[in-house]
N, C-alpha and C positions, 0 to 999 in steps of 0.2 A: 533544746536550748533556744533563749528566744534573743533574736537580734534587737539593739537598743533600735533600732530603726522600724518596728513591728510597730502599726496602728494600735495594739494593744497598750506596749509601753508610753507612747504618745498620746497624753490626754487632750486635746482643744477645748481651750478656753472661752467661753462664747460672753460676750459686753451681756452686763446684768437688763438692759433694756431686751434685748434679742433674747436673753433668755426668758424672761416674763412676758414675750410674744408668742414663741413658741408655746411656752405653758398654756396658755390662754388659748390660743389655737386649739390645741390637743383636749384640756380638761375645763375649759370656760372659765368666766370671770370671775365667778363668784365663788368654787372652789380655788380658782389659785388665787384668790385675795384671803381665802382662808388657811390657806397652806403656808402662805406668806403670811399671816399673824396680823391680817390689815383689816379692821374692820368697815372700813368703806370703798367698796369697790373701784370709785372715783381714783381710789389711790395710786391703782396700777397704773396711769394714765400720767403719772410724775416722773 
């Protein structure tokens, strides 16, 4: 049985900027401007 208090049940929220840094970080700009539906790179940058 799993405690309400298990990292599992507990998802963290991360601010949409932090998370399209992290993406960015990990798979670069130009895939996560395309993941994210953005056709100009520039974008990720707003």
């Amino acid at each position: 049985m799993h405690s309400a208090d298990s990292d599992e049940d507990n998802g963290k929220a991360l601010p949409l900027s932090k998370l399209v840094e992290e993406l960015t970080r990990a798979l670069g700009r130009k895939l996560t401007a395309y993941i994210a539906g953005v056709k100009d790179v520039r974008a990720l940058d707003r």
